[in-house]
Phi, psi and omega in degrees: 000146186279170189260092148286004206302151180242116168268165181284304166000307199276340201267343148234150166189110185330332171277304180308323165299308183324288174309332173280297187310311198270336160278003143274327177308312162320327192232029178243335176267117179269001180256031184279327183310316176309318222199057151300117200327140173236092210260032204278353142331263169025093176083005176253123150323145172107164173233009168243149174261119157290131179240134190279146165232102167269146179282131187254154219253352198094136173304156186291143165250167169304145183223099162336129194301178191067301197321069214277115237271150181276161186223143187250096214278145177250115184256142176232182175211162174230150177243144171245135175253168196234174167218168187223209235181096186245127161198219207163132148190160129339156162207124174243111184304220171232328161282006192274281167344294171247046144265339157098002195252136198053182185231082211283004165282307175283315183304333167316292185299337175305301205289326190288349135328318185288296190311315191294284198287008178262320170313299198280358181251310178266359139316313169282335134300298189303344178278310209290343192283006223247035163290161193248358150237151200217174181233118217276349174190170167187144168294092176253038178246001190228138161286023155282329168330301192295334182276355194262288147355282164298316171276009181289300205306354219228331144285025171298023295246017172281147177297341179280349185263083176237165178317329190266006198253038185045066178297309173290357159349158143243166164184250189247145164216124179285108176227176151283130232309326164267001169298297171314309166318325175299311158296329191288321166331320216255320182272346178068218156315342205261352173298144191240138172288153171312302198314340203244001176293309146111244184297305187315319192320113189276355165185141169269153220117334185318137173262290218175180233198149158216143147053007169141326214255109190290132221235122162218132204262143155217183188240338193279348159318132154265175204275120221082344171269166181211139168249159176221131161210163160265175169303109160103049198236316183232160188213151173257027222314096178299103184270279185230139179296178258247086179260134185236149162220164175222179186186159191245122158276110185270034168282258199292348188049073156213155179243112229266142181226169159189142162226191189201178189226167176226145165175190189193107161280150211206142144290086206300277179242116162275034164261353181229028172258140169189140169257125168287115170062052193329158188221204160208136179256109201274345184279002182256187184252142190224138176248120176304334215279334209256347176258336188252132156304094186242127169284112219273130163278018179282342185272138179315117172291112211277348153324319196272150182219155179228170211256132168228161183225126182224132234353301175240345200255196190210154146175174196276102163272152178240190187280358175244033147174212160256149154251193187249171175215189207272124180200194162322309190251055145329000000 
């Protein structure tokens, strides 16, 4: 006769947990709108990213006839994020398991979902409070606020802020849940529901809308405070994705399941970040290398030139030629 035996073995498994916890994980976080995943990590040696800051150049100037266009050296810089390492388990008996009351194997897989994504949400407050623009109080019972807001962003004076780089966007701003009633009071009629936002919606969690700008209530907010980002303002950075395991103590006869995450949240561009009433979130992780301008200097710059000398003239060569300068064969 076969060996029908139903084992704990069959009854939990780590991949399948695995796979449940990472198809639950998108919609247990509520702050992914801020701060969306990025795996470009993801399967590369290493745990930092170099991101190239290219400099703008400036506006076009007028040019006279005859006249000859001014030319602009185009410069860059570089910023690097780092990722760190998050996870939570269990230990489940053999009588937790096979008693039949409830279902402590799915409950498992629930709470370390929550847990892991209650991690990444409050890594991404405590990072998004580190924005270097803020507003020192606003008033949320007057739709002034919002205008205040915009012109923080639209007076910005970083070399990364220019016009063309959709400066008037709107996009979410996060507070707390009485704050929001406090705004939704204050827009009236002008308030928009999640249901009537349709396609524009930028995430889900959304309560509602005013004047562009999309509202999702939270506690970990505190009351008076606000984080506002625009789109591309955060970034989550993925090394591997959700990995889960068990083992077994044949001791204690139970069996330990866990899992983790490798990522890092990061401020991608702080032009489009501002904290309302700055606060410090003491339950996240704020990694400095990921809040901070850190320049990786190992990379070459395509800027840099060095001086050659070629028969009576002179002039710069870069790495893709000569230009020409003043000599003889003028």
């Amino acid at each position: 006769m076969a060996n029908d035996l139903t084992t704990l073995e069959q009854m939990i498994d780590p991949e399948v947990m695995g796979e449940m916890i990472l198809a639950q994980l998108p919609k247990a976080i509520k702050f992914g709108a801020i701060a969306p995943i990025d795996d470009t990590l993801s399967g590369r040696p290493g745990d930092t990213i170099t991101v190239p800051r290219w400099k703008y150049i400036g506006d076009a100037q007028d040019v006279a006839e005859g006249a000859a266009i001014d030319y602009e050296q185009l410069t860059n810089s570089t910023d690097t994020f780092t990722v760190k390492k998050a996870g939570k388990g269990v230990q489940l008996t053999d009588e937790a398991v096979l008693s039949g009351y409830g279902d402590p194997v799915g409950e498992a897989t629930r709470q370390i979902t929550m847990a892991i994504a209650a991690k990444l949400d409050n890594d991404t407050v405590a990072t998004a409070a580190k924005s270097r623009l803020t507003l020192a109080s606003a008033d949320f019972t007057k739709l002034d606020f919002i205008d205040d807001i915009e012109a923080a962003f639209i007076d910005d004076t970083s070399d990364n802020n220019f016009e063309g780089d959709d400066g008037s966007a709107q996009g979410v701003i996060y507070m707390n849940p009485k704050d929001v009633n406090k705004v939704r009071k204050a827009a009236a009629l002008d308030w928009e529901r999640a249901s009537q936002l349709g396609d524009s919606i930028l995430s889900t969690g959304v309560f509602g809308g005013v004047l562009g700008w999309q509202f999702i209530r939270s506690r970990k907010i505190p009351v008076g405070s606000a984080a506002v980002a625009k789109a591309g303002a955060m970034k989550t950075y993925l090394k591997r994705a959700v990995q889960a395991e068990k083992d077994r103590d044949i001791d204690h006869k139970l069996t330990k399941f866990n899992a983790d995450m490798h990522y890092g949240v990061a401020i991608y561009d702080d032009t489009k970040l501002l904290v309302i009433k700055p606060f410090t979130y003491d339950d996240g992780t704020v990694i400095d290398q990921n809040v901070t301008s850190v320049e990786n200097t190992s990379v070459r710059k395509s800027n840099k030139t060095k001086t050659a000398t070629s028969g009576s003239g002179t002039g710069t060569t870069t790495n893709g030629g000569t230009t020409s300068g003043s000599g003889d064969g003028k």
